[in-house]
TORTI-172087 format. One record per residue: residue in three letters; x, y, z of N, C-alpha, C in turn. Coordinates in nm, 4 decimals. Each point is the difference from the previous one (the first is absolute). Example, Ala and Ser with C-alpha at 12.3 -4.5 7.8 and 13.67 -1.06 7.14 Angstrom:
% TORTI-172087
REC; Ala; 1.3190; -0.5690; 0.7800; -0.0890; 0.1190; 0.0000; 0.0900; 0.1200; 0.0000
REC; Ser; -0.0350; 0.1050; -0.0720; 0.0820; 0.1190; 0.0060; -0.0770; 0.1090; 0.0730
% end
This chain:
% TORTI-172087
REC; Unk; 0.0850; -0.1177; 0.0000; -0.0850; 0.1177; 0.0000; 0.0898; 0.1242; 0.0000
REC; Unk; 0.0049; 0.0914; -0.0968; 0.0712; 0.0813; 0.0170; -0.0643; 0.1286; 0.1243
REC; Unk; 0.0940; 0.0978; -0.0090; 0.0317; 0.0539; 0.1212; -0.1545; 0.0915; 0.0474
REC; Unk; -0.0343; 0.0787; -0.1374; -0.1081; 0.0673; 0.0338; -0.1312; -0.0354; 0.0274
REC; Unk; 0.0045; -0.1414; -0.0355; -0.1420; -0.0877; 0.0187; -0.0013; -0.0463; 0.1902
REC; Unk; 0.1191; -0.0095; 0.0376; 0.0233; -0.0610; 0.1597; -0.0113; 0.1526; 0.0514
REC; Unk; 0.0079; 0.1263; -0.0153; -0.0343; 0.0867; 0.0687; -0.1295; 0.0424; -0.0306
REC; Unk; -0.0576; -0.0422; -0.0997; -0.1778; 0.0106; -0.0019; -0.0435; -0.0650; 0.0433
REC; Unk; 0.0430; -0.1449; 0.0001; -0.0887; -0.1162; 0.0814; 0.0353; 0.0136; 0.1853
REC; Unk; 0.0794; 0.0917; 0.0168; 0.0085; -0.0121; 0.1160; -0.0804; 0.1008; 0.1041
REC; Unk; -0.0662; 0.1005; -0.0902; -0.0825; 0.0988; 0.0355; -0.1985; -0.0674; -0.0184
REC; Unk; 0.0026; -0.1145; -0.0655; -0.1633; -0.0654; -0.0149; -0.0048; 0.0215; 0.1543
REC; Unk; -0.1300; 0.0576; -0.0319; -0.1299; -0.0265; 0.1607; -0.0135; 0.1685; -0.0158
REC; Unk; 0.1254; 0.1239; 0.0421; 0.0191; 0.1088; -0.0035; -0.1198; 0.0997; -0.0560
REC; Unk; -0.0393; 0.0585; 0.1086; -0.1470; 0.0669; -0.0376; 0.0183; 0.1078; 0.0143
REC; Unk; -0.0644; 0.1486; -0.0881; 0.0021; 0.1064; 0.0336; -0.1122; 0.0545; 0.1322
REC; Unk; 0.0502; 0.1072; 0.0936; -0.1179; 0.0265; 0.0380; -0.1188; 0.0583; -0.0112
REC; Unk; -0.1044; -0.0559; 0.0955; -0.1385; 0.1071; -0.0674; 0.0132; 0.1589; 0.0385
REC; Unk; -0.0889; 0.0773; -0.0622; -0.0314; 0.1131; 0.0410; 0.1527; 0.0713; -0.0370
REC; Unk; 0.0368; 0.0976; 0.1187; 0.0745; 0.1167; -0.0313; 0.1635; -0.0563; 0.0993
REC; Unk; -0.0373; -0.1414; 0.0073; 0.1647; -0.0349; 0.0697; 0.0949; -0.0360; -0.1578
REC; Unk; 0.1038; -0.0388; 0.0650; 0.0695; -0.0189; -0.1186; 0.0807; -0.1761; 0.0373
REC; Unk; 0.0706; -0.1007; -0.0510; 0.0584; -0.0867; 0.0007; 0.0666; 0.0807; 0.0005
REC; Unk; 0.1305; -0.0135; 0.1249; 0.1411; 0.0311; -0.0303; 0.0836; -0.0539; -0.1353
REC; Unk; -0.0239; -0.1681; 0.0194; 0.0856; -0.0606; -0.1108; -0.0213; 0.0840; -0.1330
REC; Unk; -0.1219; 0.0476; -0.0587; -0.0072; 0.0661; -0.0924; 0.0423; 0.1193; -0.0354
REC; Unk; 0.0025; 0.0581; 0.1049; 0.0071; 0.1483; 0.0264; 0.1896; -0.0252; 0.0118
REC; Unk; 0.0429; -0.1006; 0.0846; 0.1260; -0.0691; -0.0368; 0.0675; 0.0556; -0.1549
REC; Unk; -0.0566; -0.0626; -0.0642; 0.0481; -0.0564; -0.1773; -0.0380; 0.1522; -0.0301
REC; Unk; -0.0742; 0.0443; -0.0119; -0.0173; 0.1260; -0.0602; 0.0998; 0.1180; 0.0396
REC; Unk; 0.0397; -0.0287; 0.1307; 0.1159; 0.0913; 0.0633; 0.1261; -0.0309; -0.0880
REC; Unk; 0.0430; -0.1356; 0.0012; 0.1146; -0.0733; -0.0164; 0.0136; 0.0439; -0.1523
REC; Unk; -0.1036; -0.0467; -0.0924; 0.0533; 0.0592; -0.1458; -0.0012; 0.1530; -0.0241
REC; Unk; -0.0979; 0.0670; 0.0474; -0.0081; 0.1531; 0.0077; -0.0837; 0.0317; -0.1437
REC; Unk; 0.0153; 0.1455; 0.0315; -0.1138; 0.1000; -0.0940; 0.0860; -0.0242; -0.1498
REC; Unk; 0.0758; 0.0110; 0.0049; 0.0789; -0.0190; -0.1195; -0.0540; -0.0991; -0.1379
REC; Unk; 0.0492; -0.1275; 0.0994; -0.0181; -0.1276; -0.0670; -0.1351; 0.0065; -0.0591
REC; Unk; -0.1001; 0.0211; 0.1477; -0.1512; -0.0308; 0.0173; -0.0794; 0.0651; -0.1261
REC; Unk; 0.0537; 0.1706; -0.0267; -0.0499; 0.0547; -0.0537; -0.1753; 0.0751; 0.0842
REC; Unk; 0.0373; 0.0204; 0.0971; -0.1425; 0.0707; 0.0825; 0.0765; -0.0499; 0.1348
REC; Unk; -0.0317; 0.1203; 0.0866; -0.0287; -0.0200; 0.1520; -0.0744; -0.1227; 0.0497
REC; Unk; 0.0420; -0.0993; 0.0650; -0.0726; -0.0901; 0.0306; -0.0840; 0.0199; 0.1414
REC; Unk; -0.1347; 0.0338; 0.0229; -0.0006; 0.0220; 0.1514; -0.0755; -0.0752; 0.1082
REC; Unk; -0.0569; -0.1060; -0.1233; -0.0818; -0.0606; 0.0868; -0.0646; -0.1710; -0.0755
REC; Unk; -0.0226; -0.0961; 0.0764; -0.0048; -0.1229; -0.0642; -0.1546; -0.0267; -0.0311
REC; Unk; -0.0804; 0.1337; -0.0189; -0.0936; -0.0066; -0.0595; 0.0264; 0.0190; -0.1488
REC; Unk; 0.1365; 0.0781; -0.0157; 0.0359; 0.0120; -0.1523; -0.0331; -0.1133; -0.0471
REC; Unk; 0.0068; -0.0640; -0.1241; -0.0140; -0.1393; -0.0416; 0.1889; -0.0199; 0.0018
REC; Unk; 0.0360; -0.1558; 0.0266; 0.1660; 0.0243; 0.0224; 0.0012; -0.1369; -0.0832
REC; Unk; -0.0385; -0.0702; -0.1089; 0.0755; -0.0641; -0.0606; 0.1129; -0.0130; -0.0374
REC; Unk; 0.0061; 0.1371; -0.0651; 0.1737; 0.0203; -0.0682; 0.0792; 0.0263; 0.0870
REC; Unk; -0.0391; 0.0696; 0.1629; 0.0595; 0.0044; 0.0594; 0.0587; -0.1362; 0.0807
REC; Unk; -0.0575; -0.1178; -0.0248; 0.0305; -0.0956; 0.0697; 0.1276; -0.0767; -0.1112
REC; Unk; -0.0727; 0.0039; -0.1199; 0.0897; -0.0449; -0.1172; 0.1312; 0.0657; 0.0041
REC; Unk; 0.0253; 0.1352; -0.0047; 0.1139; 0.0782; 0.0525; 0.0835; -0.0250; 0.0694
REC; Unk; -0.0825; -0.0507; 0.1317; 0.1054; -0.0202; 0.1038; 0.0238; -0.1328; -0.0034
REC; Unk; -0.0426; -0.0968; -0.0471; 0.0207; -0.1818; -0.0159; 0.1383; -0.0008; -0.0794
REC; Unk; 0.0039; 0.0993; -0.0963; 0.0689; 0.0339; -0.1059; 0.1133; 0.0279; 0.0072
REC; Unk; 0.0093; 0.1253; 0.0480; 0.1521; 0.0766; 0.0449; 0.0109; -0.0590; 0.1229
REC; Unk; -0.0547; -0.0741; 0.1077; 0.1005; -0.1227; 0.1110; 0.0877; -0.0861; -0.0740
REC; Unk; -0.0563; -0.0198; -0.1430; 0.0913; -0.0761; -0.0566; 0.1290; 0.0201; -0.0495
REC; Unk; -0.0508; 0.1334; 0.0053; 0.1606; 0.0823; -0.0704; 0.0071; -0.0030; -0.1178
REC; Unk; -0.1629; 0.0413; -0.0753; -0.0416; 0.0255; -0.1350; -0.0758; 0.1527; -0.0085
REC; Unk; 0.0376; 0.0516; -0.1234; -0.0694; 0.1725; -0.0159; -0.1677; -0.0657; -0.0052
REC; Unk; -0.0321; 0.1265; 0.0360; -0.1638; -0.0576; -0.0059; -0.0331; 0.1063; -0.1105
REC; Unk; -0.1641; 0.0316; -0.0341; -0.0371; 0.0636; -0.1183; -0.0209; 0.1290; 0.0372
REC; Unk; -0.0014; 0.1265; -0.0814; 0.0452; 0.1373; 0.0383; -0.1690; 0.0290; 0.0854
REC; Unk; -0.0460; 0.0791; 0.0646; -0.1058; 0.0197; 0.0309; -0.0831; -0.1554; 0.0689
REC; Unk; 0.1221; -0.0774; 0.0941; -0.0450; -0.1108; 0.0459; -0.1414; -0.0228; 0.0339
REC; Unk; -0.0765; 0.0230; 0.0787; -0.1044; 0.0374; 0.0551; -0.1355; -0.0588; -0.1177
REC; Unk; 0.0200; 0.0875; -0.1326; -0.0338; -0.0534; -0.0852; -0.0298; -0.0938; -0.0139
REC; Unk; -0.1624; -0.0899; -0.0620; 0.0496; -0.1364; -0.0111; 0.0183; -0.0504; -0.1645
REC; Unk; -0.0638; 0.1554; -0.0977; 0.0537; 0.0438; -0.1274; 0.1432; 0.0156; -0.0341
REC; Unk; 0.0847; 0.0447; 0.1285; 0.1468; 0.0183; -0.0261; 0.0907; -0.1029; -0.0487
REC; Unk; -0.0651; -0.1407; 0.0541; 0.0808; -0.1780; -0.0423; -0.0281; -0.0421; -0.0725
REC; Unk; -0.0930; 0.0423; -0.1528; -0.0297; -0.0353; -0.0943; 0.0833; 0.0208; -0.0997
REC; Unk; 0.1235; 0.1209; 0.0306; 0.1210; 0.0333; -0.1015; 0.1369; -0.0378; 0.0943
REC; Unk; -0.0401; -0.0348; 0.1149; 0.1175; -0.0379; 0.1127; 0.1099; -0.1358; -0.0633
REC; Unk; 0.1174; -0.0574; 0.0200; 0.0527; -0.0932; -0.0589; 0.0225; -0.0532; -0.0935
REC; Unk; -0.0738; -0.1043; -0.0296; 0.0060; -0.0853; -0.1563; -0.1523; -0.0403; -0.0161
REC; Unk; -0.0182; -0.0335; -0.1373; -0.1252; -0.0697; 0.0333; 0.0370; -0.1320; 0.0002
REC; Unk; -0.0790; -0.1185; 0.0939; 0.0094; -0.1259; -0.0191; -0.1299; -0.0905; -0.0033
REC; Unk; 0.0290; -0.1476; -0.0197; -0.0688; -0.0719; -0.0225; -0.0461; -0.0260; 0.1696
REC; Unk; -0.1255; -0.0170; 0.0469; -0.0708; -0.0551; 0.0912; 0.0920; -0.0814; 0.1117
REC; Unk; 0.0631; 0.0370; 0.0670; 0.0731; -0.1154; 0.0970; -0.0249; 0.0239; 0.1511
REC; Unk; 0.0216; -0.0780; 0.1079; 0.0305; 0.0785; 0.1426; 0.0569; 0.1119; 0.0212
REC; Unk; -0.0397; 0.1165; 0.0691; 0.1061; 0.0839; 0.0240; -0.0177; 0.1206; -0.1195
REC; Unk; -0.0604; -0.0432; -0.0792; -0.0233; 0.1213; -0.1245; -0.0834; 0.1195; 0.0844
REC; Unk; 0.0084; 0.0982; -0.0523; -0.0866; 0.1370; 0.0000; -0.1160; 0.0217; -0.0440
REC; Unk; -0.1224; -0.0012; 0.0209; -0.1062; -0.0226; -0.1078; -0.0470; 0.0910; 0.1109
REC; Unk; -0.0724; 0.1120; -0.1368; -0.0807; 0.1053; -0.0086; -0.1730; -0.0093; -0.0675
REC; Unk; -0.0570; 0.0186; 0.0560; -0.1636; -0.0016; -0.0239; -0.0496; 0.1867; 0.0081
REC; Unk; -0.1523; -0.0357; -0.0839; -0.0629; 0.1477; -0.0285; -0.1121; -0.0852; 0.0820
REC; Unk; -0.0604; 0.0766; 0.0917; -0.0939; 0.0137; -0.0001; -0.0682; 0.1578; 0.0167
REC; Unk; -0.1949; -0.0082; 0.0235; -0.0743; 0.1223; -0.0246; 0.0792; 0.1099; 0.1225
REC; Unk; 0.0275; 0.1111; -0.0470; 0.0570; 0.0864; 0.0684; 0.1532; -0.0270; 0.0685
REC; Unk; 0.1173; -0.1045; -0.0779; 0.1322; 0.0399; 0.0071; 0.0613; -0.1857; -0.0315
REC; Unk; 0.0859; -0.0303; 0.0561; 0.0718; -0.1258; 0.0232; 0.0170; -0.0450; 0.0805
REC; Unk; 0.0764; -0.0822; -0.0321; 0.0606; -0.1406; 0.1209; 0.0977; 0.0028; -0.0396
REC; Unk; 0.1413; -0.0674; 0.1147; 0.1129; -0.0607; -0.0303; 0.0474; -0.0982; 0.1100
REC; Unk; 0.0291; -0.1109; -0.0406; 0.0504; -0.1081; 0.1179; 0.0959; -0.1147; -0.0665
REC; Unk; 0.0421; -0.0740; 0.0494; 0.0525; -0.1232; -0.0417; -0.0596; -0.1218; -0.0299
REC; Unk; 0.0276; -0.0393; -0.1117; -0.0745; -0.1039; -0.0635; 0.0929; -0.1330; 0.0823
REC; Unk; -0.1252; -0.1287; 0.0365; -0.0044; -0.1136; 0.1095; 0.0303; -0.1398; -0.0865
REC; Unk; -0.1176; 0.0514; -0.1005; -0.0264; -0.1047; -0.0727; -0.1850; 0.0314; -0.1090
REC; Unk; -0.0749; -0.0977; -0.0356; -0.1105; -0.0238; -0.0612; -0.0792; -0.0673; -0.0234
REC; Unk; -0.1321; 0.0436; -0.0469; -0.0902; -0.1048; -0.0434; -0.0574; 0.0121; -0.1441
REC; Unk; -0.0565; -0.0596; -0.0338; -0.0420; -0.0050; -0.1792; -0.0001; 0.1912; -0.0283
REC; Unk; -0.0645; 0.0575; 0.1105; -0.0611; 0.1257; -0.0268; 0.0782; 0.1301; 0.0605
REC; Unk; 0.0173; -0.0304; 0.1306; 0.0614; 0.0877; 0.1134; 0.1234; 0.0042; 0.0402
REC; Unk; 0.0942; 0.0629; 0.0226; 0.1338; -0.0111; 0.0814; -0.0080; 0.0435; 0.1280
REC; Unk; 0.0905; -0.1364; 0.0902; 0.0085; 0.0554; 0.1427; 0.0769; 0.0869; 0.0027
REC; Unk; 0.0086; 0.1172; 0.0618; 0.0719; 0.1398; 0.0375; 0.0226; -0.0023; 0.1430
REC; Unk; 0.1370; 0.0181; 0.0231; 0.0263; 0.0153; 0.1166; -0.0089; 0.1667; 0.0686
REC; Unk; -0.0666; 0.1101; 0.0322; 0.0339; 0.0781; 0.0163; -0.0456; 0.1057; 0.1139
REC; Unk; 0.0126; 0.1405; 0.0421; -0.0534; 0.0762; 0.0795; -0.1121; 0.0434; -0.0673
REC; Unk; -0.0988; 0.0774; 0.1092; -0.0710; 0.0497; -0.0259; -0.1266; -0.0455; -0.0540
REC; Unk; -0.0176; -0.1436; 0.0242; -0.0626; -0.1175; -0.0622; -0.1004; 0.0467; 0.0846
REC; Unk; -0.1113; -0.0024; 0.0222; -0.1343; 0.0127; 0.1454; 0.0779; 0.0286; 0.1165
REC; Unk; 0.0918; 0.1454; -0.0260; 0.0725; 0.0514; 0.1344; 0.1072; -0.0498; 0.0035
REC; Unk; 0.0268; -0.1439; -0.0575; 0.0955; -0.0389; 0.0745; 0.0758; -0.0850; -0.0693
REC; Unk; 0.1717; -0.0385; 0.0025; 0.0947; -0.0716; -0.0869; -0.0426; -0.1803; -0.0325
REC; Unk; -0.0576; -0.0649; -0.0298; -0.0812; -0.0822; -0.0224; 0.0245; -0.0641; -0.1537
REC; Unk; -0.0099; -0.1242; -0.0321; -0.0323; -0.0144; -0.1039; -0.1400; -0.0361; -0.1093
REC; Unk; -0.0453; 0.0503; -0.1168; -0.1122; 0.0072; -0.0245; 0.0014; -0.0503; -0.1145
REC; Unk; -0.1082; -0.0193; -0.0628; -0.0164; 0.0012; -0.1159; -0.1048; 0.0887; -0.0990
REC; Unk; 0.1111; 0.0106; -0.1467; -0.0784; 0.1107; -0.0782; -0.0016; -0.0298; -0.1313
REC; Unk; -0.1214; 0.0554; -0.0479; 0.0176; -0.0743; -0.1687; 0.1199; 0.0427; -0.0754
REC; Unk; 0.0331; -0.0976; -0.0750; 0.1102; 0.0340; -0.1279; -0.0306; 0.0978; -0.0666
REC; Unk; -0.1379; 0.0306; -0.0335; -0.0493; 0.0634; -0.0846; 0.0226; 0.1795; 0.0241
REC; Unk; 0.0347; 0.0073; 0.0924; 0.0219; 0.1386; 0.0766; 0.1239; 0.0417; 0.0114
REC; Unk; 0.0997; -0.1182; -0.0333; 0.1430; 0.0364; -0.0009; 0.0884; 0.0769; -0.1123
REC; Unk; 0.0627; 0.1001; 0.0412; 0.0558; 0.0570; -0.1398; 0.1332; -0.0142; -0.0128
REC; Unk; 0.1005; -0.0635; 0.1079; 0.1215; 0.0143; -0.0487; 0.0652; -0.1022; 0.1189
REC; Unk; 0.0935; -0.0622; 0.0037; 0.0566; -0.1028; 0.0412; 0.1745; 0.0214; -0.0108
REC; Unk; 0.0702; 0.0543; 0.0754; 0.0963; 0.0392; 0.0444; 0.1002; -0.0695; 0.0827
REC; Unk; 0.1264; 0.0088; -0.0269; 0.1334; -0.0468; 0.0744; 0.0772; 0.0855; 0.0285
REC; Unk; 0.1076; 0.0436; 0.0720; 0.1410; 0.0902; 0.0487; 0.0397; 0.0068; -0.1216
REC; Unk; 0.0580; 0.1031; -0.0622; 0.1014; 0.0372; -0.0823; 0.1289; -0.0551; 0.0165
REC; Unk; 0.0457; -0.1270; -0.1255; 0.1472; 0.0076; 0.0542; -0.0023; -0.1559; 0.0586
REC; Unk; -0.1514; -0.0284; 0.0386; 0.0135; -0.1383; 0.0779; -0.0464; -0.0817; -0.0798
REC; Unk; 0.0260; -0.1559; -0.0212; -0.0354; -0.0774; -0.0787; -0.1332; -0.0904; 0.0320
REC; Unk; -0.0951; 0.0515; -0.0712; -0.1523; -0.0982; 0.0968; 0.0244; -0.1098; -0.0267
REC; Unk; -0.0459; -0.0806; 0.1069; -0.0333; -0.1368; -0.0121; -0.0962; -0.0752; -0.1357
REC; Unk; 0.0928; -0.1222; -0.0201; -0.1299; -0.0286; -0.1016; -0.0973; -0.1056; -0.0078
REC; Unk; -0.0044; -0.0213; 0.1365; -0.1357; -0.0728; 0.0115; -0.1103; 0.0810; 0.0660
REC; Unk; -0.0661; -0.0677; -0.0815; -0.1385; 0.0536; -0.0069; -0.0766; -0.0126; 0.1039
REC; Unk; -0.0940; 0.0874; 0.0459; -0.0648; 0.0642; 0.0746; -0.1120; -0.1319; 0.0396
REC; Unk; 0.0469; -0.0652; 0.1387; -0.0872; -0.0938; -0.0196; -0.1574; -0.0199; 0.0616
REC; Unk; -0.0350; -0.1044; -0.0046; -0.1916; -0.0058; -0.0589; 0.0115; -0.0102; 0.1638
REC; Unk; -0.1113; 0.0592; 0.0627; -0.0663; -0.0633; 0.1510; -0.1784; -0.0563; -0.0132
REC; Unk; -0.0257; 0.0038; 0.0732; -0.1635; -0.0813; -0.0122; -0.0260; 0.1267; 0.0236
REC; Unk; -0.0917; 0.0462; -0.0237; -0.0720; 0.1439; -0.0135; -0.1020; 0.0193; 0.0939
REC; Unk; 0.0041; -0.0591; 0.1220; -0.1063; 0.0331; 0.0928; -0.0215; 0.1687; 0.0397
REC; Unk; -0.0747; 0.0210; 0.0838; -0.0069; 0.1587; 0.0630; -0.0735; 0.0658; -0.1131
REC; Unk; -0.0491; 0.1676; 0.0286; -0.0511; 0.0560; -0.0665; 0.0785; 0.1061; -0.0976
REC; Unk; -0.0023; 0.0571; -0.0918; 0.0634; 0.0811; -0.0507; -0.0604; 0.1292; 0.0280
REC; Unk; 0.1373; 0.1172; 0.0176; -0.0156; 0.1379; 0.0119; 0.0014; 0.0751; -0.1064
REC; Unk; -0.0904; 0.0768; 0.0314; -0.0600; 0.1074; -0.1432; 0.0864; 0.1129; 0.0837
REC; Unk; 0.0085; 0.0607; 0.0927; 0.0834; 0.1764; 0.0009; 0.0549; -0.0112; 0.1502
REC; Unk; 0.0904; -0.0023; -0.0333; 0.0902; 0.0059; 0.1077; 0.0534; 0.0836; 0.1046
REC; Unk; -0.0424; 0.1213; -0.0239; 0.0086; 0.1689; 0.0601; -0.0753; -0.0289; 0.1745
% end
């Protein structure tokens, strides 16, 4: 498992809080990469923080992340494009913005996504293929080439992730 997938999987369960508190851990990562990277003041984990979670999974690894991290539009020109594997970058549209998380694996229809911001919280889900626009690796790094493998497709699928 490479490096950035063991610092995402090690954050599953990780929930934002309700109302007007904040998760430190989040509020964490948003400190740690800064306004720069982020592209916006980060101030609160009501923001939506996909990219912010992708960001920081990312550069622990000691990889550039995408300009305007935060973004989950920003990882659609981020790296290389690649073929479907563990550990890839995969970006989704949905009504009123995106998604970005790490791809698990699949089913005939859906890919498991490993990511933040999933129903609050770092979790893995599933989302149609059909919504995906771009499928991404590190610049520079050589993807794996096995393929993205099949799981039994139980659970429900997520329509908007915000």
């Amino acid at each position: 498992m490479n490096t950035w997938m063991k610092v995402a999987r090690s954050y599953i369960g990780l929930k934002e809080y309700p109302g007007s508190a904040n998760n430190p851990t989040i509020m964490g990562w948003a400190s740690g990469l800064g306004t720069k990277l982020l592209g916006m003041v980060y101030g609160a984990d009501s923001v939506p923080w996909c990219g912010l979670f992708v960001a920081h999974c990312i550069k622990t690894a000691g990889l550039p992340t995408a300009p305007i991290a935060v973004r989950a539009s920003a990882w659609e020109k981020w790296g290389q494009a690649c073929s479907p594997t563990i550990g890839a970058v995969v970006v989704f549209k949905r009504p009123g913005g995106g998604h970005v998380g790490f791809l698990v694996g699949q089913d005939a229809t859906r890919y498991r996504v490993l990511g933040g911001n999933q129903s609050d919280s770092v979790n893995e889900t599933w989302i149609e293929k059909s919504r995906a626009v771009a499928v991404r690796w590190p610049a520079g790094q050589v993807p794996p080439k096995t393929p993205l493998p099949k799981l039994v497709g139980g659970g429900s699928t997520s329509t908007n992730e915000a």
